[in-house]
Jmol script that loads the backbone (N, CA, C; Angstrom):
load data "model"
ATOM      1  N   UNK A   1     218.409 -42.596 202.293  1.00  0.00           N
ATOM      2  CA  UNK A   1     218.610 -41.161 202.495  1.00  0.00           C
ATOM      3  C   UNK A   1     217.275 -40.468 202.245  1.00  0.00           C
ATOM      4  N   UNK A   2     216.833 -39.609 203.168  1.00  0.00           N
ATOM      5  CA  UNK A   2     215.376 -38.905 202.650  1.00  0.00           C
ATOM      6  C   UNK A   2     216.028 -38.024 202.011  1.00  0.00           C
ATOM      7  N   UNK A   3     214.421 -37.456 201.390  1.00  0.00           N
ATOM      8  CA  UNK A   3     214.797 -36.454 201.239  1.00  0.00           C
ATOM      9  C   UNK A   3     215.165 -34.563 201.200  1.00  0.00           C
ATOM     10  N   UNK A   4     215.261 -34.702 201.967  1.00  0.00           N
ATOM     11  CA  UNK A   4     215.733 -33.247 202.820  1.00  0.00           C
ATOM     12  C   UNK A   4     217.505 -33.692 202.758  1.00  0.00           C
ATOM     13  N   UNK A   5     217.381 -34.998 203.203  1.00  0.00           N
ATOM     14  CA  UNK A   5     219.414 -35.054 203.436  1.00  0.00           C
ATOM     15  C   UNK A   5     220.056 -34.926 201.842  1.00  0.00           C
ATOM     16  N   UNK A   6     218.848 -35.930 200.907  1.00  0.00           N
ATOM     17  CA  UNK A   6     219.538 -35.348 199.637  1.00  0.00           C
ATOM     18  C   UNK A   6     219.331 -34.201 199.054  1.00  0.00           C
ATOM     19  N   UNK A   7     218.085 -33.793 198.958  1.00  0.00           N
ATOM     20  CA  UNK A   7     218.308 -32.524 198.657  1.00  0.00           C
ATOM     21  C   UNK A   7     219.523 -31.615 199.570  1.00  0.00           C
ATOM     22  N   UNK A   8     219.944 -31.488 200.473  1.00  0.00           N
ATOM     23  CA  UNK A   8     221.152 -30.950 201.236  1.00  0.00           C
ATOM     24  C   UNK A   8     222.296 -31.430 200.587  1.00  0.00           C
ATOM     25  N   UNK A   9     222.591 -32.758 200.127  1.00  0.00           N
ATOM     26  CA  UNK A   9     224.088 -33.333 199.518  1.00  0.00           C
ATOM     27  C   UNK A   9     224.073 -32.515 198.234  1.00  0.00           C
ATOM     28  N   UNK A  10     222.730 -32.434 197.482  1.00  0.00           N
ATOM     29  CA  UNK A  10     223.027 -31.856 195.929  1.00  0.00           C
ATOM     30  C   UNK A  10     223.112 -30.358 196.091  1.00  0.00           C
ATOM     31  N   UNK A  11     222.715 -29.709 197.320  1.00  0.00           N
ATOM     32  CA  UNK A  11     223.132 -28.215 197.669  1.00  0.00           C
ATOM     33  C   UNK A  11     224.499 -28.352 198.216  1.00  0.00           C
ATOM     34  N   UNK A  12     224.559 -28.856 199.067  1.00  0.00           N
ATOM     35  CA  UNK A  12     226.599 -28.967 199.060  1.00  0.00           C
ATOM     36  C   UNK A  12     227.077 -29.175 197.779  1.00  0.00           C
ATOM     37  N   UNK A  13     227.092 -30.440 196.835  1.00  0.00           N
ATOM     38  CA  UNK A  13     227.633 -30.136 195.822  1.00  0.00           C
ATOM     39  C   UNK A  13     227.525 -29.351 194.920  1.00  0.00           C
ATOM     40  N   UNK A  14     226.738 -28.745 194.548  1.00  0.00           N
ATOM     41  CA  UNK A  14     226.489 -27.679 193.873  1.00  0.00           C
ATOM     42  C   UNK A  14     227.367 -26.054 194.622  1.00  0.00           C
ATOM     43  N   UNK A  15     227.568 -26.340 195.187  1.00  0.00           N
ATOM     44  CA  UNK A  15     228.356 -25.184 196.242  1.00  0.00           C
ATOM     45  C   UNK A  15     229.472 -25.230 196.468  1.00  0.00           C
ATOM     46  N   UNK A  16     229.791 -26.560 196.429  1.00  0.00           N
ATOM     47  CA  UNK A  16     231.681 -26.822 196.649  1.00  0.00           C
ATOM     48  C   UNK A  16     231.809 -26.528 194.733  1.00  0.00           C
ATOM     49  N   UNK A  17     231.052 -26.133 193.942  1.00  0.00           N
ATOM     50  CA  UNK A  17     231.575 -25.500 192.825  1.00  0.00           C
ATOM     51  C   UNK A  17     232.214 -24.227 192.202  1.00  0.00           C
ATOM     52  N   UNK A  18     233.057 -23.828 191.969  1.00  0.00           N
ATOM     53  CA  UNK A  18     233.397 -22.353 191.563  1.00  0.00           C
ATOM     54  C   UNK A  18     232.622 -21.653 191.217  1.00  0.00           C
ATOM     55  N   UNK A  19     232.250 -20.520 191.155  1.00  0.00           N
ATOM     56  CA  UNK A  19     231.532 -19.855 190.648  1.00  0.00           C
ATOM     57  C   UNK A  19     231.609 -20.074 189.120  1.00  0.00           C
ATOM     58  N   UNK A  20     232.760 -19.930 188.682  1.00  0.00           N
ATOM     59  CA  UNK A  20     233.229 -19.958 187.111  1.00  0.00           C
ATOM     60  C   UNK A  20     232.595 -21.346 186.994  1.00  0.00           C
ATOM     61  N   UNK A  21     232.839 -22.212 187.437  1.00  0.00           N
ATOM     62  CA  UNK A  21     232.232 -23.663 186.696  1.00  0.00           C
ATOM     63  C   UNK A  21     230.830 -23.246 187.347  1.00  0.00           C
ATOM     64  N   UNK A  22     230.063 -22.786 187.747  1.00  0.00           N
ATOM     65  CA  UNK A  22     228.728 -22.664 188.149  1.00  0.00           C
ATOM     66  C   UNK A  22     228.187 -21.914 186.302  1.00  0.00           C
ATOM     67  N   UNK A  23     229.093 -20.854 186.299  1.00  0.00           N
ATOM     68  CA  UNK A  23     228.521 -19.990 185.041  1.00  0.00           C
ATOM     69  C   UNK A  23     228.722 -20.821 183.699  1.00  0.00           C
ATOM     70  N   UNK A  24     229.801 -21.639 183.649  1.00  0.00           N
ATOM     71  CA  UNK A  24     230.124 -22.387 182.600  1.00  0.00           C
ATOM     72  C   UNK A  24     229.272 -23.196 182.234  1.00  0.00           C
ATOM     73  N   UNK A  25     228.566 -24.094 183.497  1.00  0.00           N
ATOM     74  CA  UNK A  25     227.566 -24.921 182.886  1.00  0.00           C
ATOM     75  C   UNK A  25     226.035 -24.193 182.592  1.00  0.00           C
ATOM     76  N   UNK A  26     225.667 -22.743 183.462  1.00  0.00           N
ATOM     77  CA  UNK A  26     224.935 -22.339 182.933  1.00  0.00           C
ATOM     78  C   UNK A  26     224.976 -21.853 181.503  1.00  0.00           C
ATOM     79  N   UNK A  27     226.175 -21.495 180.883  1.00  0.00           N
ATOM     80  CA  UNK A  27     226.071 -20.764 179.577  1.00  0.00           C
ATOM     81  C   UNK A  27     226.067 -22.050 178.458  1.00  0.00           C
ATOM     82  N   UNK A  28     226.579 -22.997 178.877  1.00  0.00           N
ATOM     83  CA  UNK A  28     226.095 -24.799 178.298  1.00  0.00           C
ATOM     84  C   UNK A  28     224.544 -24.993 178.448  1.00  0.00           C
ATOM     85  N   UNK A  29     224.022 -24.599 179.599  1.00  0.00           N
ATOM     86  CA  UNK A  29     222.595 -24.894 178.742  1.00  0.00           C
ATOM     87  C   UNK A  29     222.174 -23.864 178.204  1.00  0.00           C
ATOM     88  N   UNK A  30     222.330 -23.149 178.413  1.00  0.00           N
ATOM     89  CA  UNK A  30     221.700 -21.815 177.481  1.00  0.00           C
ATOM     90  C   UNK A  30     222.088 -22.171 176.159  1.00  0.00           C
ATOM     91  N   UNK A  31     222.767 -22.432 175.836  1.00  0.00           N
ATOM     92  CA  UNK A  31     223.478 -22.404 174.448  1.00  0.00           C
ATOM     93  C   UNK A  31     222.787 -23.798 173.912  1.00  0.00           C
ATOM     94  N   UNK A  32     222.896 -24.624 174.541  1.00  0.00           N
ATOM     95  CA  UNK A  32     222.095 -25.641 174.263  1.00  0.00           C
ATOM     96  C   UNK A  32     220.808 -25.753 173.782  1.00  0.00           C
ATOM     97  N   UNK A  33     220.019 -24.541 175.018  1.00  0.00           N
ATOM     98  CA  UNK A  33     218.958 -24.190 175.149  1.00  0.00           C
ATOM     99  C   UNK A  33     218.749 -23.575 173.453  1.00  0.00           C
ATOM    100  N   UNK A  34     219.203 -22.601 173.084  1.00  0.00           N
ATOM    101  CA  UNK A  34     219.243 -21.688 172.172  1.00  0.00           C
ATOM    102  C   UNK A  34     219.556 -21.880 171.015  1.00  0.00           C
ATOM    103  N   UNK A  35     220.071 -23.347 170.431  1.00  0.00           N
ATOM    104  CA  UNK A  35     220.550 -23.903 169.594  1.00  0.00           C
ATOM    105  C   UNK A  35     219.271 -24.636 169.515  1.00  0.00           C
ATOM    106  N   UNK A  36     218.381 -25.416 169.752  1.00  0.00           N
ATOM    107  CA  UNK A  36     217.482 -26.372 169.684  1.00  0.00           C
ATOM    108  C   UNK A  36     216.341 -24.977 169.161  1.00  0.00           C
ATOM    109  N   UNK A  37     216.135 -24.029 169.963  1.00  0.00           N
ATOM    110  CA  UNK A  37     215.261 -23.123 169.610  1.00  0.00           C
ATOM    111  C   UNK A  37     215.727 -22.850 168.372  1.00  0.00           C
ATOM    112  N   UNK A  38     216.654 -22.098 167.877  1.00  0.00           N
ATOM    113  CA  UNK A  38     216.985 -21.319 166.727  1.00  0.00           C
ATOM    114  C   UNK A  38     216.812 -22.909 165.344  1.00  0.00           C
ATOM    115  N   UNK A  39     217.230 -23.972 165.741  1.00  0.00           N
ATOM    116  CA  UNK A  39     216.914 -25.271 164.885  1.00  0.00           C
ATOM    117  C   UNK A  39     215.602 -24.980 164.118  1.00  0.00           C
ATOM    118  N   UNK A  40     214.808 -24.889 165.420  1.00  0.00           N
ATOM    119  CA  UNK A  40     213.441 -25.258 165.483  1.00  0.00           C
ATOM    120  C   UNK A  40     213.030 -23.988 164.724  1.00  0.00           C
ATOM    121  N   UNK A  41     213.017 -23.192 164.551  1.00  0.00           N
ATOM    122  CA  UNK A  41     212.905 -21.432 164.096  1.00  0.00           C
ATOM    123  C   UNK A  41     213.484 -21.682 162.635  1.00  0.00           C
ATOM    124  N   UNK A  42     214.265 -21.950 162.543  1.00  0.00           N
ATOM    125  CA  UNK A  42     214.818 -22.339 161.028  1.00  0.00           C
ATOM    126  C   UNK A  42     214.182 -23.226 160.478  1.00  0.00           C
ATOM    127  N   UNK A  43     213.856 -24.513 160.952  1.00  0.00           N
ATOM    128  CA  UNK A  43     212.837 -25.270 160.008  1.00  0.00           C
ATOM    129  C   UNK A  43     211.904 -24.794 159.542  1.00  0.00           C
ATOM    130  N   UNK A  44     211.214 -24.429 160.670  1.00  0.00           N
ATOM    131  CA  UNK A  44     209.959 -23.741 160.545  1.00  0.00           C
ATOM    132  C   UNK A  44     210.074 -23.114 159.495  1.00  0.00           C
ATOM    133  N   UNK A  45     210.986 -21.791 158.961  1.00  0.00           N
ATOM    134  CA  UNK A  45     210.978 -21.214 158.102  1.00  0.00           C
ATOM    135  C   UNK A  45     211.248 -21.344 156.567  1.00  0.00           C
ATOM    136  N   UNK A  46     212.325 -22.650 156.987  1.00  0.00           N
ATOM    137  CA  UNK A  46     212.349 -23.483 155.778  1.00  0.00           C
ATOM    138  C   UNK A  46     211.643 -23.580 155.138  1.00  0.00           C
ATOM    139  N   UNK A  47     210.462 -24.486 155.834  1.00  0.00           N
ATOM    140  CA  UNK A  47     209.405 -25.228 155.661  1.00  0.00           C
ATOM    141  C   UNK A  47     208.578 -23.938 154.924  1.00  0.00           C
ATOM    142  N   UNK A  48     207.968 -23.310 155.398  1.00  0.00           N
ATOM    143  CA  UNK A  48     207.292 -22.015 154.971  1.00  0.00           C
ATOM    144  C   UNK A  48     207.723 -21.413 153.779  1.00  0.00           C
ATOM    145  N   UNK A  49     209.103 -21.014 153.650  1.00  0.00           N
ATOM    146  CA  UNK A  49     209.516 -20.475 152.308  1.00  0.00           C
ATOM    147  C   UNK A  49     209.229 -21.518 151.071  1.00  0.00           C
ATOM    148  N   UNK A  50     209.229 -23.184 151.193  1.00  0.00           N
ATOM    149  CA  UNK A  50     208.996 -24.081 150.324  1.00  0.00           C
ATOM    150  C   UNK A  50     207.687 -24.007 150.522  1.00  0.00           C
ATOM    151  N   UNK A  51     206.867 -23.872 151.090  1.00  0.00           N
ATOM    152  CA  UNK A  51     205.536 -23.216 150.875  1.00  0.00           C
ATOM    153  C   UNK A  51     205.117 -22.224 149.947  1.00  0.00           C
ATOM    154  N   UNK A  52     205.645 -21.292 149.939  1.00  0.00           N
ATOM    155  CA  UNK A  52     205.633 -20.102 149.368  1.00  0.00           C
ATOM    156  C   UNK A  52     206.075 -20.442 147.623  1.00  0.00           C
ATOM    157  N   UNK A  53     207.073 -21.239 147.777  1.00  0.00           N
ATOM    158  CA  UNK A  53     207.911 -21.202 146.334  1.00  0.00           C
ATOM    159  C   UNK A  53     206.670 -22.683 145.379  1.00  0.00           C
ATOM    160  N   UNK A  54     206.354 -23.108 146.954  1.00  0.00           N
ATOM    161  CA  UNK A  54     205.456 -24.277 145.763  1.00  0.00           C
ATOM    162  C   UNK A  54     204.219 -23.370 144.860  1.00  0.00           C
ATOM    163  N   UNK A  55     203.866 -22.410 145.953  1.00  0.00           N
ATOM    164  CA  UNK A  55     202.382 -21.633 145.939  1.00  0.00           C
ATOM    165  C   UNK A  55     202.634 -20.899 144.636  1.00  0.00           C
ATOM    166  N   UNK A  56     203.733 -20.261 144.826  1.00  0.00           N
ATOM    167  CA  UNK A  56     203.931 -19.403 143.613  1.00  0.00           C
ATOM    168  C   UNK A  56     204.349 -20.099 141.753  1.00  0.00           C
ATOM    169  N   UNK A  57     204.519 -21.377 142.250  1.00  0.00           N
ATOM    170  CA  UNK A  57     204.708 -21.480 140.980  1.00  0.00           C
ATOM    171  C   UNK A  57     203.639 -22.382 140.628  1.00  0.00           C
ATOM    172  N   UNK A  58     202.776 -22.847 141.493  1.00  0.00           N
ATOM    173  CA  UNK A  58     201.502 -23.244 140.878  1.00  0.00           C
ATOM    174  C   UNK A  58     200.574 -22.144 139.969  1.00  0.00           C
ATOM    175  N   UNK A  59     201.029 -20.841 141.051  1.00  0.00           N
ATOM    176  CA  UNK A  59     200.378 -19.280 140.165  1.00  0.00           C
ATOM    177  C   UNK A  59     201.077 -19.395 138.934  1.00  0.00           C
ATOM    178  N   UNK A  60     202.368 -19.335 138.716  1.00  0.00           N
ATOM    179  CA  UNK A  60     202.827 -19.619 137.694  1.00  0.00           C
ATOM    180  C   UNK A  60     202.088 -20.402 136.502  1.00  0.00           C
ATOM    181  N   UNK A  61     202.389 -21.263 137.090  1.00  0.00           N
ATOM    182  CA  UNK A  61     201.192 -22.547 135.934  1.00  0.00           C
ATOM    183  C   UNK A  61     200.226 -22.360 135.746  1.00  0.00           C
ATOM    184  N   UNK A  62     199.420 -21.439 136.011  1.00  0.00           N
ATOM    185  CA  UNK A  62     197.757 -21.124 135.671  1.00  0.00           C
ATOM    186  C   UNK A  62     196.982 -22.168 136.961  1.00  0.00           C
ATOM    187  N   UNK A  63     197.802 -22.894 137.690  1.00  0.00           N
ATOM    188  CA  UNK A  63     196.290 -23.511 138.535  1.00  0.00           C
ATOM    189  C   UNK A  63     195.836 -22.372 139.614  1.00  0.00           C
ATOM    190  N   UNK A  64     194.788 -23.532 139.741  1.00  0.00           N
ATOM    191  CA  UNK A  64     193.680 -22.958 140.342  1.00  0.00           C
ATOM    192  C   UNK A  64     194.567 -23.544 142.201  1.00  0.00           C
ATOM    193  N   UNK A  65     194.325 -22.108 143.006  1.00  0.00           N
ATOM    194  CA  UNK A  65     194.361 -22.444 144.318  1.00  0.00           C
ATOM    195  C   UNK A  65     194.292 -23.838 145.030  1.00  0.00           C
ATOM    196  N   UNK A  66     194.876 -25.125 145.732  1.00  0.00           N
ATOM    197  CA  UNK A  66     194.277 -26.114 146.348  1.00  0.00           C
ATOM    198  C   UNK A  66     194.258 -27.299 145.335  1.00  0.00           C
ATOM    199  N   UNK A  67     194.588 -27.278 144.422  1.00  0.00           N
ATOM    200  CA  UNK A  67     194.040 -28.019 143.118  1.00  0.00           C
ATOM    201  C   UNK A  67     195.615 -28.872 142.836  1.00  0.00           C
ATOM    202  N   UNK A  68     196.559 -29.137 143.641  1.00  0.00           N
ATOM    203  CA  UNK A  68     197.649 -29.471 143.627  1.00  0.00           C
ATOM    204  C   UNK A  68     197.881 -30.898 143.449  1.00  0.00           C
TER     205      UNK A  68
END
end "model"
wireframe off; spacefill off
backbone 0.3
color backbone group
């Protein structure tokens, strides 16, 4: 099959779909999409606030900046 004919079979199938199942699987990746982001956004911040809490209580202890 070249491809022009498949690209044409995966546009028919994609078309013999409902609209509603068209939106359904778009809001599946989005959500998908948006879940991996917001993961990723939360570690990050995790990570950073245990930054912060190490930093500060080294101030705590009298050290010196880096000296960890």
């Amino acid at each position: 099959m070249s491809t022009v004919e498949n690209n044409a079979a995966v546009g028919t199938e994609r078309d013999s779909r409902s609209p509603e199942e068209r939106a359904e699987q778009l809001m599946e990746q989005w959500t998908q999409r948006a879940s991996r982001a917001a993961t990723r956004a939360f570690g990050r911040a995790r990570e950073e606030v245990e930054d912060i809490v190490a930093e500060a209580q080294s101030v705590r202890r009298g050290e010196r900046p880096g000296t960890r």
